[in-house]
C-alpha positions in Angstrom: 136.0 119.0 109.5 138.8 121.5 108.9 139.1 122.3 112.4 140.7 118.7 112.4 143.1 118.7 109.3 146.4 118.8 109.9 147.6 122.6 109.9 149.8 122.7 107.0 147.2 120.7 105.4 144.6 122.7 106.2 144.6 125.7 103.6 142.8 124.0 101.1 140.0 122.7 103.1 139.5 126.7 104.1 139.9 127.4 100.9 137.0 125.3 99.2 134.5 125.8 102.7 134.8 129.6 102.1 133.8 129.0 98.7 130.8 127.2 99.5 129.4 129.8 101.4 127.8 131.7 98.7 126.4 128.2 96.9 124.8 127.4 100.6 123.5 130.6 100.8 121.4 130.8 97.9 120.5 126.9 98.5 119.2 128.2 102.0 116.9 131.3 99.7 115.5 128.3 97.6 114.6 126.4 100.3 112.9 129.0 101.9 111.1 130.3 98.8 109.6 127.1 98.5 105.6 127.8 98.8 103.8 125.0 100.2 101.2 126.9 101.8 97.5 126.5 101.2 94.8 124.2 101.5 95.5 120.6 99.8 93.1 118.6 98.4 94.3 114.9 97.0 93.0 114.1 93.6 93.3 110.6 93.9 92.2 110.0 90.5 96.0 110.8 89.1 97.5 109.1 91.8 100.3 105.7 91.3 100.7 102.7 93.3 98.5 104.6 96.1 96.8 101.7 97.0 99.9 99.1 96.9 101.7 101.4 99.0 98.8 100.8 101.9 99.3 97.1 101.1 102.8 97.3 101.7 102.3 98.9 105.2 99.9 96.1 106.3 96.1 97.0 105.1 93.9 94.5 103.2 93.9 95.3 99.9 89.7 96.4 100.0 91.2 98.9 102.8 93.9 100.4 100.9 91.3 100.8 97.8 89.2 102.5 100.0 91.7 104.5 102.2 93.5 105.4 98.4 90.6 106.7 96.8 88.4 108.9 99.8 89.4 112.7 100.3 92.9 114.0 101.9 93.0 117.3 102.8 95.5 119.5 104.5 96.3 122.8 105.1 99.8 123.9 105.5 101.1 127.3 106.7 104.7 128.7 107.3 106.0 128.5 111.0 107.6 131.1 112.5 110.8 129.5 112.2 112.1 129.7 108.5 111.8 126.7 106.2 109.5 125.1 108.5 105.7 123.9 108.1 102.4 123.4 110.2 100.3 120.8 108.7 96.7 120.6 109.8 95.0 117.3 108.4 91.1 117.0 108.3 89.0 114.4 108.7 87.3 113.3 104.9 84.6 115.7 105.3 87.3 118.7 105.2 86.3 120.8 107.9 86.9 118.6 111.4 90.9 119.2 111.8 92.2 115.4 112.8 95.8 116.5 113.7 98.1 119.1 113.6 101.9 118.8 112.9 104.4 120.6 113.1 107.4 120.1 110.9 110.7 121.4 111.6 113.9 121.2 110.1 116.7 118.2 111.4 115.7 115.4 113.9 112.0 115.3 116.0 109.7 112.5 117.4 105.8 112.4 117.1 103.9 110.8 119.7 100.2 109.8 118.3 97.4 108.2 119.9 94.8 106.1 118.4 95.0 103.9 114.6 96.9 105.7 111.7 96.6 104.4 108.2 100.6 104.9 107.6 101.8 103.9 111.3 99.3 101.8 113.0 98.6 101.7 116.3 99.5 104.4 118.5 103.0 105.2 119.3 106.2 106.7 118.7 107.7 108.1 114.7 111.2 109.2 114.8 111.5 111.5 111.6 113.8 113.8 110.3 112.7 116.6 107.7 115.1 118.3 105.4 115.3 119.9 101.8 116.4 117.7 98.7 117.1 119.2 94.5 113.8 117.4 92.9 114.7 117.1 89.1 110.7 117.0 88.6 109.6 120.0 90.7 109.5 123.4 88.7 112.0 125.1 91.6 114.1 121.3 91.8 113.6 121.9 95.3 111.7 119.3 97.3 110.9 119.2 101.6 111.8 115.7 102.2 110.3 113.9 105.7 112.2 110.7 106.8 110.0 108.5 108.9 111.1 105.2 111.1 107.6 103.8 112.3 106.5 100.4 113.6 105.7 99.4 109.6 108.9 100.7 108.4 110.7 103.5 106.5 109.1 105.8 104.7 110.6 108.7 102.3 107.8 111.2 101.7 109.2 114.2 99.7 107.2 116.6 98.3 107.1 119.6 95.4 105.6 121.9 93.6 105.0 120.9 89.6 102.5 123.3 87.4 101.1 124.8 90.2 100.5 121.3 92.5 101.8 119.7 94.8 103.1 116.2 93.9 103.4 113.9 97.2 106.4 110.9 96.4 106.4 108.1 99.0 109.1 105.4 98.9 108.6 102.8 101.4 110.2 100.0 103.0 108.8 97.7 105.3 110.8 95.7 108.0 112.3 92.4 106.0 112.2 94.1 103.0 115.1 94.6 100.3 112.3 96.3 98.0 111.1 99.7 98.5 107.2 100.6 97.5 106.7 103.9 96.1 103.5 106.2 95.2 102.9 109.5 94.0 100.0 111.5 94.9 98.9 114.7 93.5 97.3 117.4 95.4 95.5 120.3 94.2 94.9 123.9 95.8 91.2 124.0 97.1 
């Protein structure tokens, strides 16, 4: 931006981006002291508005019950790039893997195959994953994925709070002037 500030206007600009450099810098060590890594397991009996979120993205409502309520289980590890995540997700029984996913920082697209319970049909999600202040996390630091999918928008951010992982979804479906959101909690297994 101050590359294209009028040159005696300029100084100012300089002024306050220079000054920003240390406040970015430690924003950049937060983010990347953020521990997410560990095997996840959902305990759905503390999660809210689970099962309307499903709704909202097109199950029945016996589906969503049933797709709220049964075991979620990742495991996420650091990639070699910093501030960035693999994310295996098993299958309910814990063990079979059912996709891996890796999530790195700005814009990517994920091509799956097959029926998933937040997307559909296979296809194409165009996210975007970045890091957010989180009043409720105990670092106020939350990694945020923005995904565009054939249901909608969804906002998943997610943070660490007593030693879980709290899951937030906000999402809006195509039409809609109302966003759904859930919280789901996750507990180190």
């Amino acid at each position: 931006v101050v590359d294209n500030v009028w040159e005696e206007k300029a100084r100012p600009y300089q002024v306050l981006r220079e000054a920003c450099v240390p406040i970015m810098k430690r924003w950049e060590e937060r983010c990347a002291d953020l521990d997410l890594s560990g095997r996840w397991s959902r305990d759905s009996d503390r999660g809210v508005g689970v099962a309307e979120g499903l709704v909202a993205r097109g199950l029945t409502k016996d589906t969503a019950l049933a797709k709220a309520t049964e075991p979620y289980i990742q495991h996420w590890k650091r990639h070699v790039t910093e501030c960035e995540w693999v994310v295996t997700t098993y299958d309910a029984d814990g063990i079979k893997p059912r996709r891996e996913l890796h999530y790195p920082i700005g814009d990517f697209v994920e091509t799956y195959e097959g029926t998933a319970t937040l997307f559909g049909d296979g296809g194409v999600i165009h996210r975007s994953c970045f890091y957010l202040a989180e009043k409720d996390a105990d670092d106020e630091v939350s990694h945020v994925t923005i995904s565009e999918t054939p249901r909608g928008r969804e906002e998943s951010s997610r943070y660490l709070k007593n030693g879980e992982l709290f899951l937030r979804r906000s999402f809006l479906g195509p039409g809609k002037t109302d966003q759904v959101v859930s919280t789901e909690v996750f507990i180190r297994s």
